[in-house]
C-alpha positions as CSV (number, residue, x, y, z in Angstrom):
1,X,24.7,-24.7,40.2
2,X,26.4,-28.1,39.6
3,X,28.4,-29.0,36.4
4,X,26.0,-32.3,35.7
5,X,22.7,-29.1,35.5
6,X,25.2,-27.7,32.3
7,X,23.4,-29.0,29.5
8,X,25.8,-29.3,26.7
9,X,25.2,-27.0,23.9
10,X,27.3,-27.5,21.1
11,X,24.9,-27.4,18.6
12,X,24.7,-23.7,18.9
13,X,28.5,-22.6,18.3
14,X,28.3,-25.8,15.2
15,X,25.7,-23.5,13.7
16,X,27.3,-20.8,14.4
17,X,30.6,-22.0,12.5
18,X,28.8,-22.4,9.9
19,X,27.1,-19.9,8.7
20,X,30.2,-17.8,10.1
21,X,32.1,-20.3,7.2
22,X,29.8,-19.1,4.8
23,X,29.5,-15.7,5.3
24,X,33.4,-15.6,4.9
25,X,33.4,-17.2,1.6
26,X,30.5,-15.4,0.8
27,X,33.0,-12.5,1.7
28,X,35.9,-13.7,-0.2
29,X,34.0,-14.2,-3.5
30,X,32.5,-11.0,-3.3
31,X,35.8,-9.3,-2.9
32,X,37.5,-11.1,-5.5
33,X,34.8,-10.1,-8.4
34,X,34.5,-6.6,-6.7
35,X,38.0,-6.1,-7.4
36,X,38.5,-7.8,-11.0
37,X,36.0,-5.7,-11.8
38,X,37.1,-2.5,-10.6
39,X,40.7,-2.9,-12.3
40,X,39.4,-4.0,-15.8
41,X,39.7,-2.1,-18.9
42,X,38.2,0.6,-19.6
43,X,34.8,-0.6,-21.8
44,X,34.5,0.7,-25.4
45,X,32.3,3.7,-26.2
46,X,28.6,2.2,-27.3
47,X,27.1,3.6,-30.3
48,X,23.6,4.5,-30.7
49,X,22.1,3.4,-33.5
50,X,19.2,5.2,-35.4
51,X,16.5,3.5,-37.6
52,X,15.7,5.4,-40.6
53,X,14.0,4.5,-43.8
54,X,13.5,5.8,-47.3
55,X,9.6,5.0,-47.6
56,X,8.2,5.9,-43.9
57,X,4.8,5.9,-45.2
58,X,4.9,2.3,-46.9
59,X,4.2,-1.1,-44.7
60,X,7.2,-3.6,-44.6
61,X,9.6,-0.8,-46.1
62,X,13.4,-1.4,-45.3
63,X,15.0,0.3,-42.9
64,X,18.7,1.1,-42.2
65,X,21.0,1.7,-39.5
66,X,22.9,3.9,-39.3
67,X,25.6,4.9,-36.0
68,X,25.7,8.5,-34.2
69,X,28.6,9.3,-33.0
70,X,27.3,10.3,-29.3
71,X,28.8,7.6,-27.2
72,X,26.3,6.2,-24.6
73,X,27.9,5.3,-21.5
74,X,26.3,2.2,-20.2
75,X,25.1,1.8,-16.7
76,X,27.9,0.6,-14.7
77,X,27.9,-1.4,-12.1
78,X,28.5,-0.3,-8.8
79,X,31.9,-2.2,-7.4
80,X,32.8,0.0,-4.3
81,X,29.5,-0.9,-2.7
82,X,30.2,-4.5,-3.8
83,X,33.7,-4.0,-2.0
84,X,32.5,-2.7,1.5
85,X,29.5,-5.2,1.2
86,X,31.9,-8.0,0.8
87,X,34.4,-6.9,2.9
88,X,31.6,-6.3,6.0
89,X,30.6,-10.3,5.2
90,X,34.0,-11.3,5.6
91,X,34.9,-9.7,8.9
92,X,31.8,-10.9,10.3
93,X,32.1,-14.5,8.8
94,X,35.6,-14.4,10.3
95,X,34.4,-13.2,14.0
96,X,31.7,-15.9,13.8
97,X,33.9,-18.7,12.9
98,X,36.0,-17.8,16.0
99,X,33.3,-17.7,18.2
100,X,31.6,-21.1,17.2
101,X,35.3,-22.7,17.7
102,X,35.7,-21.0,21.2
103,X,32.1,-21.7,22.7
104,X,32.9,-25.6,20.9
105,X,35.8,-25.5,23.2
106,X,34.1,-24.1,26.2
107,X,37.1,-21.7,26.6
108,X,36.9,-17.9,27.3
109,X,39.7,-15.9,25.5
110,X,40.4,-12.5,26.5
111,X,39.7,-11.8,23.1
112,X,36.1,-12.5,23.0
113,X,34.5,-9.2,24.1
114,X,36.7,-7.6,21.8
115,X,35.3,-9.4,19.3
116,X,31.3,-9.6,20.1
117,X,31.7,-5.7,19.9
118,X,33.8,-6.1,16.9
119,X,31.1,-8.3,15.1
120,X,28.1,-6.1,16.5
121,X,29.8,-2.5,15.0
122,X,30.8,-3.8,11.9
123,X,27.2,-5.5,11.5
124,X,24.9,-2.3,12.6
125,X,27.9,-0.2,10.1
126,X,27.0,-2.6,7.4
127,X,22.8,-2.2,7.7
128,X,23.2,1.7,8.3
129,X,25.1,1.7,4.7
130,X,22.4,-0.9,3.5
131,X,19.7,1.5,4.5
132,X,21.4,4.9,3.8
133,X,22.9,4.1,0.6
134,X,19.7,4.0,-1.2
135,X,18.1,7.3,0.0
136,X,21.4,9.0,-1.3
137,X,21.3,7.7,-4.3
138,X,17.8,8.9,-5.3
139,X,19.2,12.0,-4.2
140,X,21.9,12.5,-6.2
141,X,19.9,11.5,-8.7
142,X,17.1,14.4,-8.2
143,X,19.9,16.7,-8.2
144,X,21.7,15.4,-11.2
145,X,20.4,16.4,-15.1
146,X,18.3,13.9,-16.3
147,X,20.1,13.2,-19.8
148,X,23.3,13.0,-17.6
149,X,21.7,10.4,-15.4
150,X,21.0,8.4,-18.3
151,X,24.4,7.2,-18.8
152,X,24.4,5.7,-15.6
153,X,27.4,6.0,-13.0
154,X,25.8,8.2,-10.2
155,X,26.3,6.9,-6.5
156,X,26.0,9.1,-4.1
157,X,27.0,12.6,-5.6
158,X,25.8,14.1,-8.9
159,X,27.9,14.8,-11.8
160,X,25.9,17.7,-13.3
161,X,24.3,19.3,-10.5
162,X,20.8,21.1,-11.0
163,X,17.8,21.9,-9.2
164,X,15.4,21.6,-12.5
165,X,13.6,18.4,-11.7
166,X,12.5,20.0,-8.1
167,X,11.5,22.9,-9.7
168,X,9.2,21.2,-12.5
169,X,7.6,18.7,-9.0
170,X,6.6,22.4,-7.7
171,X,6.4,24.3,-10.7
172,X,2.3,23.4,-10.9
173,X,0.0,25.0,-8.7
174,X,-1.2,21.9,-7.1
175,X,1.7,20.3,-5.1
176,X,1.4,23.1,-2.3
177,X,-2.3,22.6,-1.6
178,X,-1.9,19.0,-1.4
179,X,1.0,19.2,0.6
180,X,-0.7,21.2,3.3
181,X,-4.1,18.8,2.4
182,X,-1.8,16.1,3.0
183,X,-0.4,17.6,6.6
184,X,-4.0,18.3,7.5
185,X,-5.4,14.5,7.4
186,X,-2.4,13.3,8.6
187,X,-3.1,15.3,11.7
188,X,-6.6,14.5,11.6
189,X,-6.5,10.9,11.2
190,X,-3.4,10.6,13.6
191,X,-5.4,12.6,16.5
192,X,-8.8,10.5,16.3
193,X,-7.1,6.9,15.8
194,X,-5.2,7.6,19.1
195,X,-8.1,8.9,21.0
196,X,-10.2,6.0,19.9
197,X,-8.3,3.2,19.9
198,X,-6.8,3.7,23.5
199,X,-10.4,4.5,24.9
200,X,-11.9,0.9,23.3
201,X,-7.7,-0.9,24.2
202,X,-8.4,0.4,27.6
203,X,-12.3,-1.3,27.8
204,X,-10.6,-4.2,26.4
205,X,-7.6,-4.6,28.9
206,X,-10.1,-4.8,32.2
207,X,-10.9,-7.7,33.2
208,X,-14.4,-6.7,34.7
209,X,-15.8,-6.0,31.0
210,X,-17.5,-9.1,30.2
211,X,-17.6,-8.8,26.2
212,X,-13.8,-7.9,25.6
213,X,-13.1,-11.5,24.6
214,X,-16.3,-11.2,21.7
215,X,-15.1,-8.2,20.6
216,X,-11.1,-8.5,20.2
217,X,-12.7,-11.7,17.9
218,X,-14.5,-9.5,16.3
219,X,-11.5,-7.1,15.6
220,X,-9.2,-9.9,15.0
221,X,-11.3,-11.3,12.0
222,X,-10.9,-8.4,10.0
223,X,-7.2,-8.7,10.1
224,X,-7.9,-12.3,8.0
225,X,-11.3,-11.4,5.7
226,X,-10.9,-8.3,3.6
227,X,-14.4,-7.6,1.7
228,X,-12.5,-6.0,-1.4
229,X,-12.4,-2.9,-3.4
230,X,-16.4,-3.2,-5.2
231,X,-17.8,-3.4,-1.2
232,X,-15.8,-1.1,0.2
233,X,-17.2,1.7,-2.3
234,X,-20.6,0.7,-1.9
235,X,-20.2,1.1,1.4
236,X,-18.4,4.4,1.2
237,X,-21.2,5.4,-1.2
238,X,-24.2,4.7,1.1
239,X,-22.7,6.6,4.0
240,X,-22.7,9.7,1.7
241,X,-19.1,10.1,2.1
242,X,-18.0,10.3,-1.6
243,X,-15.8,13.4,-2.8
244,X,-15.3,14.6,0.9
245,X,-12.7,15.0,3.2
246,X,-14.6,12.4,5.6
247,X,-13.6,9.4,3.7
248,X,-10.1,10.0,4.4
249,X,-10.0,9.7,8.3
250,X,-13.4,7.5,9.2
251,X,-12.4,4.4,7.6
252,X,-9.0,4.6,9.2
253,X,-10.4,5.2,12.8
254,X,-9.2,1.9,14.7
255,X,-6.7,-0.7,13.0
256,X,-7.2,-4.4,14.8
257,X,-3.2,-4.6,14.6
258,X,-2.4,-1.2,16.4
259,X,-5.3,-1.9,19.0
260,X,-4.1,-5.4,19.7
261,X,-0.5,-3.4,20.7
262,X,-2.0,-0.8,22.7
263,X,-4.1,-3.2,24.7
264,X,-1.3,-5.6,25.2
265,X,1.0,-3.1,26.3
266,X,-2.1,-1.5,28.8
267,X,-2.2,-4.8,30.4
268,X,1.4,-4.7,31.5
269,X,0.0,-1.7,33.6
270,X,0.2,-2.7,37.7
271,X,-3.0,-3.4,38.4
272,X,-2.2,-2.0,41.8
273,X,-2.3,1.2,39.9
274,X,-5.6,1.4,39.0
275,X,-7.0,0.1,42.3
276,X,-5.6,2.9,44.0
277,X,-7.1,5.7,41.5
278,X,-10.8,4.1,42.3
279,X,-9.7,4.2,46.1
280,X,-9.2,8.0,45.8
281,X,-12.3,8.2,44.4
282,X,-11.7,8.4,40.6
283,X,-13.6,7.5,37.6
284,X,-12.8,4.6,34.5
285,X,-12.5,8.5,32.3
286,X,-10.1,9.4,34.7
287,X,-8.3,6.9,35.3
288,X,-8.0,6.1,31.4
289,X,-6.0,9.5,30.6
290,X,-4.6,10.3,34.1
291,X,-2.8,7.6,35.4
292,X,-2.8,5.3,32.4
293,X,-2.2,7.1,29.6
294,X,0.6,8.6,31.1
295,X,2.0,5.2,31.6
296,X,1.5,4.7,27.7
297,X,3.3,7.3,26.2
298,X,6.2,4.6,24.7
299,X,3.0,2.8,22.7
300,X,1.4,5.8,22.1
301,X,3.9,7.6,20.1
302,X,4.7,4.3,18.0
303,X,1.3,3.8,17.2
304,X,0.8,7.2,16.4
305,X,4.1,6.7,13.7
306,X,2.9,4.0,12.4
307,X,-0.7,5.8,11.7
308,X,0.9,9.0,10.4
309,X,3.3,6.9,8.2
310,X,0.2,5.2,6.5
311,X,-1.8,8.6,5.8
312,X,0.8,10.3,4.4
313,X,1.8,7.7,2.1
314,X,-2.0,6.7,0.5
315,X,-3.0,8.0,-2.2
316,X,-5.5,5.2,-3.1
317,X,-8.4,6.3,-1.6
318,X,-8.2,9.4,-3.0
319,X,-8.0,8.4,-6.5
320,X,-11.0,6.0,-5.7
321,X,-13.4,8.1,-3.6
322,X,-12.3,11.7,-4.7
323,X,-11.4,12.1,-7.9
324,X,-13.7,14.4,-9.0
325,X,-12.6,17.4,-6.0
326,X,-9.2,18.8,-7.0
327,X,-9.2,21.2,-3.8
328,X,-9.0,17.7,-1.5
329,X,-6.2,16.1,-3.3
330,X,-3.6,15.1,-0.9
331,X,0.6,15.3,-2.2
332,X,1.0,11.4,-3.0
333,X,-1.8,11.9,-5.3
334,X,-0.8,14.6,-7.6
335,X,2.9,12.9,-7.1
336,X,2.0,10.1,-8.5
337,X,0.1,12.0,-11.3
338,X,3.6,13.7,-12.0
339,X,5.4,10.9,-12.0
340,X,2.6,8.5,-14.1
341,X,3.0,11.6,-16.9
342,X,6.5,11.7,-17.2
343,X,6.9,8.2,-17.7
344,X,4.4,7.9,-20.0
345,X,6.4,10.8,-22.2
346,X,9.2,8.9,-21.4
347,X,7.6,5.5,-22.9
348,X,6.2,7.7,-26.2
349,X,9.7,8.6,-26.7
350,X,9.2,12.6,-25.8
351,X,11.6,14.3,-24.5
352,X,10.0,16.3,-21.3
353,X,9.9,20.0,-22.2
354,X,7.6,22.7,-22.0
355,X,5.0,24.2,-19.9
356,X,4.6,20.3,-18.0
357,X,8.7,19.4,-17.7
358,X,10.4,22.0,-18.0
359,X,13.9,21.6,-20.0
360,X,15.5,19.0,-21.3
361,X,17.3,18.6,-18.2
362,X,15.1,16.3,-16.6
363,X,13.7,12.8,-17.7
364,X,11.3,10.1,-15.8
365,X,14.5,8.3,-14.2
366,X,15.4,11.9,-12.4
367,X,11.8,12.7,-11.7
368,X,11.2,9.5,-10.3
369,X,14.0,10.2,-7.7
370,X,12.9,13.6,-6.8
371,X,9.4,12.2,-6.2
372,X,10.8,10.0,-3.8
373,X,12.8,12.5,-1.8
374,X,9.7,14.9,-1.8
375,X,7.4,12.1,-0.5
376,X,9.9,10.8,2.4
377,X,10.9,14.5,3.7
378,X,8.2,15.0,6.2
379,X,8.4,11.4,7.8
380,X,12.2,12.2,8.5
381,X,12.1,15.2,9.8
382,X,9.0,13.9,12.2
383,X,11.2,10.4,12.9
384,X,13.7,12.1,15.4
385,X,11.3,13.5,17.7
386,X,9.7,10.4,18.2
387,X,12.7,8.1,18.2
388,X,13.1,7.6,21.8
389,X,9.3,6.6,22.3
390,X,9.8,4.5,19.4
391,X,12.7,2.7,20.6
392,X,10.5,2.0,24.2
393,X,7.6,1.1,22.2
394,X,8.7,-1.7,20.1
395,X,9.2,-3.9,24.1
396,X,6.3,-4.1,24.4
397,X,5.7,-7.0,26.8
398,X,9.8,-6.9,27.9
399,X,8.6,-6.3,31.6
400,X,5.6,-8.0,33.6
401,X,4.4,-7.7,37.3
């Protein structure tokens, strides 16, 4: 190739330095209030103050004030997060910066895959923190006493360790049902929405049916027009599938989006493939689950994530269409019903106790969290074995014949 074909692209490494520029100062302020925050005084004790008056009963009565000596730590905020945050920003901002000057310069330093790989660790170091960060938090905070939480401070450890607010999420006897209510239309609706949607993605990919265009219309339009909440009950209604277990898998039996995927990735598919099924004498049936399906198993188990991500998580449906059958409500559900109670006691200023809370040890903040580990358990654990279909999966359309 001669020079005079090298278009100049400077533009590129000028955008580069750039946002490399502000990502470094970005960086540098960040650091600089991380770190006058982390070495200031100590903040004075606040006070609670208590409302009292002498004439409760009487309208407009004065009240007084009057100061408990039970400090409450405020909330603090979190400055080592800020510090690594900051500190990521600037590294990067930095290896940016010298990579827009070097491309400006059209000069290769020996330093440059040393720093591409720099930049790329530090930047994939800096999500996983991002993304983990949270999830140990609401950990900590589940495993942390809930009038201890209240003052605020907890990162990624508890300070008073306890197992209460799990127990009160499982002390009822209607988590365990509607956990295992929960696995089973996962499984269910998982299952069918495979089987379906690759049998009609596979009658759309051929070329030989003569209404797939009509139909992928069809399916794309109800990506765009939703007919709301009041039609979709009425039509629940009239096919009789009120307060049954029906109603949580037949309205999710083929999703436009995930059939759009499937039949994308089904036309990457040689066709010289399928030619040489119907030469050996084989059927559209079989050729749709032995020699393309096979092919499929990257889309299939990402589709199939996605799906089993979306049943475990609703809970809408069932508090729409079967509220009056205890025996089919699913985890989220009677979660949500948990968590909806204890902040309300939280809001009415009681403290959770008894036969519904448990001790004093936990509060709406702590339940919240262990709500939120209880709900996201199951999708992790399931995540790994599916991780290296996943990974294949989200290419789709990388490679064409």
């Amino acid at each position: 190739m001669d020079n005079k074909d090298v278009k100049p692209q400077s533009g590129k490494w000028a955008v580069l330095t750039i946002i490399g520029t502000l990502l470094a100062l970005g960086g540098v302020t960040g650091l600089i209030s991380a770190i006058s925050y982390a070495v200031r005084p100590a903040d004075e004790p606040i006070y609670v103050a208590e409302e009292y008056s002498d004439y409760p009963d009487v309208e407009y009565a004065p009240t007084y004030k009057e100061e408990v000596n039970e400090p409450y730590e405020a909330g603090s905020r979190n400055w080592i997060l800020d510090i690594v945050l900051a500190s990521l920003a600037l590294i990067v901002g930095v290896a940016a910066v010298t990579m827009g000057v070097l491309g400006a310069k059209r000069t290769r330093s020996p330093l440059e895959p040393y720093i591409f790989h720099t930049v790329n660790y530090v930047l994939l170091a800096g999500l996983c923190i991002v993304m983990i960060y949270p999830m140990l938090n609401q950990l900590a905070l589940a495993l942390n006493e809930g009038l201890d939480a209240l003052r605020g401070g907890i990162r990624i450890w508890p300070r008073a360790f306890t197992l209460e607010n799990f127990r009160v999420i499982f002390a009822g006897d209607t988590i365990i049902p509607a956990f295992w209510m929960s696995v089973y239309r996962t499984v269910i609706t998982v299952v069918l929405n495979i089987i379906i949607t690759f049998m009609l993605a596979y009658a759309l990919s051929r070329r030989e049916f003569v209404l797939r265009k009509i139909i992928t219309i069809v399916f794309v339009l109800t990506m765009y027009f939703d007919p709301g909440l009041i039609p979709n009950f009425l039509l629940i209604q009239s096919l009789g599938l009120l307060n049954t277990f029906h109603v949580y898998w037949v309205p999710n039996l083929i999703g436009a989006f995930n059939l759009i995927i499937m039949r994308t990735y089904i036309k990457g598919v040689p066709e010289s493939l399928v030619e040489s099924a119907r030469l050996d004498g084989a059927g559209e049936f079989r050729i749709c689950w032995q020699v393309i399906a096979p092919l499929c198993k990257p889309v299939i188990a990402t589709i199939a994530l996605f799906v089993a991500v979306g049943a475990w998580n609703t809970w809408f449906d069932n508090f729409i269409f079967n509220l009056g059958r205890q025996e089919l409500a699913v985890l989220q559900f009677e979660l949500m019903r948990l968590l909806s109670a204890a902040m309300g006691a939280g809001q009415a200023g009681m403290q959770p106790g008894g036969a519904a809370f448990g001790v004093a040890q936990t509060t709406p903040l702590t339940i919240r969290a262990a709500v939120t580990i209880v709900a996201a358990v199951p999708i992790l654990v399931v995540y790994p074995f599916l991780q290296k279909y996943f990974v294949s999966g989200v290419q789709l359309g990388g490679v064409k014949e």
